[in-house]
VMD Tcl script that draws the C-alpha trace (Angstrom):
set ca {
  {3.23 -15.17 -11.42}
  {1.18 -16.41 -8.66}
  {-2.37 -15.09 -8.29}
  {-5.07 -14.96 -4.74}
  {-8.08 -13.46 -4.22}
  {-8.84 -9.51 -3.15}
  {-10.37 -10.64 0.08}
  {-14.07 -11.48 0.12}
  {-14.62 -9.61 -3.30}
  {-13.60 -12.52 -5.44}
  {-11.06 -10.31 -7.31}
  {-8.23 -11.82 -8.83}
  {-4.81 -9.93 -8.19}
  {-1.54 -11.11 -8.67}
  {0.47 -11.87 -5.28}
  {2.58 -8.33 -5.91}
  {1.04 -5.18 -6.31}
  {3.17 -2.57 -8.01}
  {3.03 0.72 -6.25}
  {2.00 4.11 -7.88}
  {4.14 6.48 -5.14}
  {7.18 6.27 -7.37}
  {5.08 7.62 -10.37}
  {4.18 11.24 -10.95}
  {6.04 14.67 -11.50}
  {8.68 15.59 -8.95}
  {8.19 18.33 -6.50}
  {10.74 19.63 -4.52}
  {8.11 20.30 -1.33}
  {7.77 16.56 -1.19}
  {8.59 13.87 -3.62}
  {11.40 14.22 -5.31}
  {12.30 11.02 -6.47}
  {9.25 9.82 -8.32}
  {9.31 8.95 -11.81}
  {8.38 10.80 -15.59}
  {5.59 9.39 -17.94}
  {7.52 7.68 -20.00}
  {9.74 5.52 -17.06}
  {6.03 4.90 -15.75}
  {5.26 3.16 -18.82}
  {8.19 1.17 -19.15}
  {7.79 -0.03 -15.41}
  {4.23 -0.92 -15.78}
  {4.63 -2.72 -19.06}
  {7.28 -4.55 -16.94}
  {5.29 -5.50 -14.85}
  {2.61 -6.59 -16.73}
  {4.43 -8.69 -18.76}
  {6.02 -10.39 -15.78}
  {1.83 -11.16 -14.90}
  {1.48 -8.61 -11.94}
  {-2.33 -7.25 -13.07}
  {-2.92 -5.51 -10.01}
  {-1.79 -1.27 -9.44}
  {-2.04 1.10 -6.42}
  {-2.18 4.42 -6.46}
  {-3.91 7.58 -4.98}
  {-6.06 11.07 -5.64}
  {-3.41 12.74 -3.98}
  {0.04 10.80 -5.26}
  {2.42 13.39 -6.82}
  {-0.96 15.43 -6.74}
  {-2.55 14.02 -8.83}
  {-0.10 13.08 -11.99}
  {0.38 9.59 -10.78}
  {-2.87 8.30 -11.49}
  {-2.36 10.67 -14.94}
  {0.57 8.81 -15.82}
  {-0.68 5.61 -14.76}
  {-4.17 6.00 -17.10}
  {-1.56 7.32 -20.39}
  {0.47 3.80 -19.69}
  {-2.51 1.43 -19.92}
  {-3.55 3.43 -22.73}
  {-0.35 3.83 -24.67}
  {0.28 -0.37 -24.24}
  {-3.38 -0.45 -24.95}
  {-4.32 -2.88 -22.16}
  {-7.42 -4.17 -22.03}
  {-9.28 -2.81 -19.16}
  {-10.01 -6.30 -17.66}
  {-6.93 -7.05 -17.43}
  {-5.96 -4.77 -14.57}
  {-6.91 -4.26 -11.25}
  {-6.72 -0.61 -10.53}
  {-6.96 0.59 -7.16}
  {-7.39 4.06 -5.35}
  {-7.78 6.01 -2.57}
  {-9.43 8.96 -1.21}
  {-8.84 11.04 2.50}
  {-6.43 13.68 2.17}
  {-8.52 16.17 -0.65}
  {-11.14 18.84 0.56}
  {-13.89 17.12 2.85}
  {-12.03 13.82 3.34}
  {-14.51 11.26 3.61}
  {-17.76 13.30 3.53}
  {-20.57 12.10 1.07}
  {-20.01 15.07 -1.10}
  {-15.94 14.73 -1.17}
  {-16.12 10.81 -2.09}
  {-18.58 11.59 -4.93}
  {-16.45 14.37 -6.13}
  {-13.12 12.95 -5.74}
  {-14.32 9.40 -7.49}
  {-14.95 11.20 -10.52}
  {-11.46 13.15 -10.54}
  {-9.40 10.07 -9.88}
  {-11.94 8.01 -13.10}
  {-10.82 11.21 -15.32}
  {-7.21 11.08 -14.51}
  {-7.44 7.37 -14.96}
  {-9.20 7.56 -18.14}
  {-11.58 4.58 -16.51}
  {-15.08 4.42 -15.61}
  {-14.87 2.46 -13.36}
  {-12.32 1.54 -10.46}
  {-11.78 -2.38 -9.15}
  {-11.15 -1.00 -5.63}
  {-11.22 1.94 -3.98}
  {-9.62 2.82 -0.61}
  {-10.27 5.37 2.21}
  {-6.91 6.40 2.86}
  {-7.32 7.28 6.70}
  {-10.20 7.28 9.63}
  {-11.90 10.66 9.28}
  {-12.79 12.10 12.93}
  {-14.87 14.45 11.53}
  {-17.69 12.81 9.48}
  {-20.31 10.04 10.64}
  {-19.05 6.62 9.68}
  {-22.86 6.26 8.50}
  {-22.44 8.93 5.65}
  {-18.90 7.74 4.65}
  {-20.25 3.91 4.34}
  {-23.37 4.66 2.51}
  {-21.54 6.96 -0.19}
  {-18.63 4.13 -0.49}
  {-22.04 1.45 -1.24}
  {-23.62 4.11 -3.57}
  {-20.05 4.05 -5.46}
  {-20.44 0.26 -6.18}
  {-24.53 0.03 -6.68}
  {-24.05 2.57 -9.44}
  {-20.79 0.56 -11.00}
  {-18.14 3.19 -10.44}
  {-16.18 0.96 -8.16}
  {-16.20 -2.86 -7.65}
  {-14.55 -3.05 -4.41}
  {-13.80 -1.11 -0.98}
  {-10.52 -1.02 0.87}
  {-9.38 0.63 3.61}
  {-5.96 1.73 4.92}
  {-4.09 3.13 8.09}
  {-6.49 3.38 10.48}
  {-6.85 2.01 14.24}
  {-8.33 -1.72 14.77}
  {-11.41 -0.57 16.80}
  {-12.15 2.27 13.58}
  {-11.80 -0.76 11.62}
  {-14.18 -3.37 13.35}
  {-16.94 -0.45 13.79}
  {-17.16 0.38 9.96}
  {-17.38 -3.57 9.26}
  {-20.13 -3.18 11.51}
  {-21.93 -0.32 10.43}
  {-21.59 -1.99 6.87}
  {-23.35 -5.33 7.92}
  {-25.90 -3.46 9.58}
  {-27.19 -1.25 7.38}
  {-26.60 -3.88 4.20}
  {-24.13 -1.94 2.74}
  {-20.53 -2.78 1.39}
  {-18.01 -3.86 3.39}
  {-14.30 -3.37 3.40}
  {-12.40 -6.21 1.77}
  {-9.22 -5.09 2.15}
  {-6.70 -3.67 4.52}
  {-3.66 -1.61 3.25}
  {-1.00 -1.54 6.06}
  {2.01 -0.55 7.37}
  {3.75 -4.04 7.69}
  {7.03 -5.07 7.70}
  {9.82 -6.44 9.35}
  {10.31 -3.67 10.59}
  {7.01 -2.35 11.79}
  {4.88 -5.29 12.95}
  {2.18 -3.65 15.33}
  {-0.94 -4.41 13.26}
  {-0.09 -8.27 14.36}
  {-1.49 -7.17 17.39}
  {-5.27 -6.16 16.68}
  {-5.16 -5.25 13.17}
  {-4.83 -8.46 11.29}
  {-7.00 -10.22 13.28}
  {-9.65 -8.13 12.73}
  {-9.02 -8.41 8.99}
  {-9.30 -11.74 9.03}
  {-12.37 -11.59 11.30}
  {-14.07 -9.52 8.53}
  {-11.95 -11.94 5.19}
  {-9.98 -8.95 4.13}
  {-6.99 -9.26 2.27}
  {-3.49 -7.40 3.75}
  {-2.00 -5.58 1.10}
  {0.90 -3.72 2.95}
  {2.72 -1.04 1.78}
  {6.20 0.07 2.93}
  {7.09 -4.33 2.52}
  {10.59 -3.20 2.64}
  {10.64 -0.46 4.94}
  {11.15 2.06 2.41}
  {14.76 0.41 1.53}
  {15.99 -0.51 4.67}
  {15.36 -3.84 4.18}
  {16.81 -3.87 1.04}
  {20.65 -3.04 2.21}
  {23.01 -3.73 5.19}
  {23.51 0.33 5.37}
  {20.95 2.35 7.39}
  {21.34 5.09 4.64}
  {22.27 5.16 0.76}
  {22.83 8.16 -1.81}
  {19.39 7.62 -3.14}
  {17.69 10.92 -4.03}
  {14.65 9.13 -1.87}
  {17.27 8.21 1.30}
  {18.64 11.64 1.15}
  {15.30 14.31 0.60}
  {12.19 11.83 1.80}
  {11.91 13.49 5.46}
  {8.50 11.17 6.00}
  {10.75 8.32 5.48}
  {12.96 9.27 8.28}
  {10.12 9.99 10.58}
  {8.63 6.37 9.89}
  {11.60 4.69 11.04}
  {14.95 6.54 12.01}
  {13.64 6.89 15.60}
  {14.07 2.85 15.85}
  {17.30 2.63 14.52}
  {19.88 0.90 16.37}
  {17.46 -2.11 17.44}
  {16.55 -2.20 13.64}
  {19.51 -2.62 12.72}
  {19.95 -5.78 14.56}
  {16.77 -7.29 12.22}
  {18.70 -5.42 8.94}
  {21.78 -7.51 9.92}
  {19.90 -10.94 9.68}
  {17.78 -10.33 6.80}
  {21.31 -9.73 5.05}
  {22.44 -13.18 6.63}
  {19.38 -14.84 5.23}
  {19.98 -13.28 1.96}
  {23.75 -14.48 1.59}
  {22.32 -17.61 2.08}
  {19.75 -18.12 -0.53}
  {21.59 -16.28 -2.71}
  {19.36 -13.41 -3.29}
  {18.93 -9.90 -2.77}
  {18.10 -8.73 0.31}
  {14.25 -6.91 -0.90}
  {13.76 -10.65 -1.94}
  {14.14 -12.28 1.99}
  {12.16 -9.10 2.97}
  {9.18 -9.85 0.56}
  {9.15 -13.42 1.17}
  {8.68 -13.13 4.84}
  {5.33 -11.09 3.78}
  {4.08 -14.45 2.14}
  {5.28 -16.75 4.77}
  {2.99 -14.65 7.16}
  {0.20 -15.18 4.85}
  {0.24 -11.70 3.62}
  {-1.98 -11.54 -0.05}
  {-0.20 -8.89 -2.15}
  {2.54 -6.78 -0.30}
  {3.04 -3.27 -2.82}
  {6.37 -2.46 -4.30}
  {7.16 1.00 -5.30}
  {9.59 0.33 -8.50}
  {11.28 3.22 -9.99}
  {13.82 1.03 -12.80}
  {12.99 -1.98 -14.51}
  {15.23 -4.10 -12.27}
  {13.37 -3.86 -9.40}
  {10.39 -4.71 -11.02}
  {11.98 -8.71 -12.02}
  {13.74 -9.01 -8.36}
  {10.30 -8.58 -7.06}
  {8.70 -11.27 -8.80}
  {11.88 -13.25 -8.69}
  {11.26 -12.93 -4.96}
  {7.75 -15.31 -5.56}
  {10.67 -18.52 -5.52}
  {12.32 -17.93 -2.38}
  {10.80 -19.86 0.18}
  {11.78 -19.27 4.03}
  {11.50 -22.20 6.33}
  {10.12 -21.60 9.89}
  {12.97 -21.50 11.50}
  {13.96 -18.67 8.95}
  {10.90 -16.79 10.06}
  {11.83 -17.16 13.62}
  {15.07 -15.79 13.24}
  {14.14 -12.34 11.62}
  {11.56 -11.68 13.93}
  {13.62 -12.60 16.73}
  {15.20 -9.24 17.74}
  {11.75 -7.27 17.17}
  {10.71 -4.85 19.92}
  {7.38 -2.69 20.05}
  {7.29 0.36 18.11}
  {5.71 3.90 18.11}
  {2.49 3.42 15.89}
  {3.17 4.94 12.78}
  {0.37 5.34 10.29}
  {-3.06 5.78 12.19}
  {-3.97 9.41 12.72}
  {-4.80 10.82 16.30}
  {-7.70 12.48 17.15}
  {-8.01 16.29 16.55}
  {-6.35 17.62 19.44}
  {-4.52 14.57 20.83}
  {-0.88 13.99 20.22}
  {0.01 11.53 17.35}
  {1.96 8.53 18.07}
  {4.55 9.15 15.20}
  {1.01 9.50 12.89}
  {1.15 11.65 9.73}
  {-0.61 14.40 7.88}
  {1.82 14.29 5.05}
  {-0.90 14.06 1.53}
  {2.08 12.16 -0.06}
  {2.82 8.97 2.80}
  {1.11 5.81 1.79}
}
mol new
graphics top color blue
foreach p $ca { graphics top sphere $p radius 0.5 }
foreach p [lrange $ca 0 end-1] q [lrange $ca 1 end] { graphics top cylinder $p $q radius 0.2 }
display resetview
């Protein structure tokens, strides 16, 4: 395994993050595909065995169970609690990202983990509603008082971004030190502003979706996955871009004939040629767990780079949320989307 550094923070993570979306009890009014307590284990003591010490995961995954299953795992292998970076997040729960909401939903997610304390904690999404004074002083109260280490952030717009940094530096209070995006071959609009605002501030890009929730990972649009065939917010993300995707789908398979190696391999190794810290893979079975860190060896050369990128067009933002009132650009409300 291959380690960096969680931004500014000084954290040490491994260079894959696995993903807690695929863990957590089914429900048939949104994920169906996720994964029972026991296949949670076995993926996570996969994974740690194979070095990755750093997990994502959220208050409102699989409401709730995910981080439940997650916290029974690290128990159950008995895993020292320095050993693992545990993140979460916090947004789509009663009051969003109010002072009183953050203090109450910190607690929930330490119980379900069976932590007290969290390495980094995430806002989730840009809340229109409260001052980005109250939700920056409650994130700094969380990590004066020791119940997290760390803040993240995640799909938001650049601007939202840059004028929480701000607010942070001005009023002394913690700063963001991580940005978890939507970023992949597929969906490369945070190159625009995004990332260079990160790097403005020294976040690091954790990214979720680094395969484009399996298109990358075939030479078929669709597959008989439970996930291809019930996840609607998967076809919203990306179906609308289809038949210039493709085109990018096509070479990644190219690339992949020639190393040798599975397609989710070319698509995660493009993440690290474009200096991307810790991209996070959801892993339902075992398998994918050792082609993702298998993927840590494949190196592309520049021209590689050049060539998957090549047929990329401008997309519909997908992730950031509109204001109240204005139309989303492809944006969710779905609890459940990364």
């Amino acid at each position: 395994m291959q380690y960096t550094t969680l931004g500014h923070s000084g954290i040490k993570i491994s260079k894959l993050c696995l993903g807690g979306m695929s863990f957590g009890r089914p429900s048939p009014d949104f994920h169906q595909w996720t994964i029972g307590p026991d296949d949670t284990r076995a993926v996570i003591k996969r994974a740690l065995d194979l070095g990755i010490n750093f997990i994502d995961t959220a208050n409102c995954y699989a409401f709730g169970t995910s981080e439940e299953y997650i916290g029974a795992a690290l128990r159950d292998l008995g895993v020292a609690r320095d050993q693992v970076v545990l993140a979460s997040k916090v947004y789509f729960n009663e009051g969003k990202l109010s002072r009183e909401a953050i203090n109450r939903e910190i607690d929930g997610t330490l119980k379900r983990l069976g932590t007290d304390y969290l390495d980094l904690y995430i806002i989730h999404r840009f809340d229109y509603g409260t001052p980005i004074e109250e939700t920056m002083e409650a994130l700094d109260g969380l990590v004066r008082t020791g119940k997290v280490r760390a803040l993240g952030a995640s799909e938001m717009y650049a601007y939202q971004l840059h004028n929480m940094q701000v607010v942070a530096q001005q009023n002394g209070w913690t700063p963001f030190t991580s940005m978890q995006c939507h970023y992949n071959l597929l969906y490369r609009e945070d190159e625009r502003e995004m990332i260079p605002v990160c790097r403005q501030f020294d976040m690091a890009l954790t990214p979720y979706s680094p395969m484009a929730s399996g298109h990358l990972c075939r030479p078929t649009w669709d597959s008989e996955s439970c996930r291809s065939t019930t996840d609607a917010t998967m076809r919203n993300k990306y179906d609308a871009a289809r038949d210039n995707d493709m085109r990018i789908v096509g070479r990644v398979a190219e690339v992949a004939e020639r190393h040798g190696v599975p397609m989710a391999q070319i698509a995660l190794a493009w993440h690290w040629a474009r200096g991307v810290e810790s991209p996070i893979v959801g892993c339902s079975r075992l398998e994918r767990v050792d082609d993702a860190v298998a993927a840590l060896d494949v190196e592309l050369a520049a021209d590689e780079v050049a060539y998957l990128e090549e047929p990329y067009v401008a997309h519909e933002l997908v992730g950031p949320l509109a204001r109240p009132g204005e139309k989303a650009l492809a944006g969710t409300t779905d609890p459940n989307v990364k």
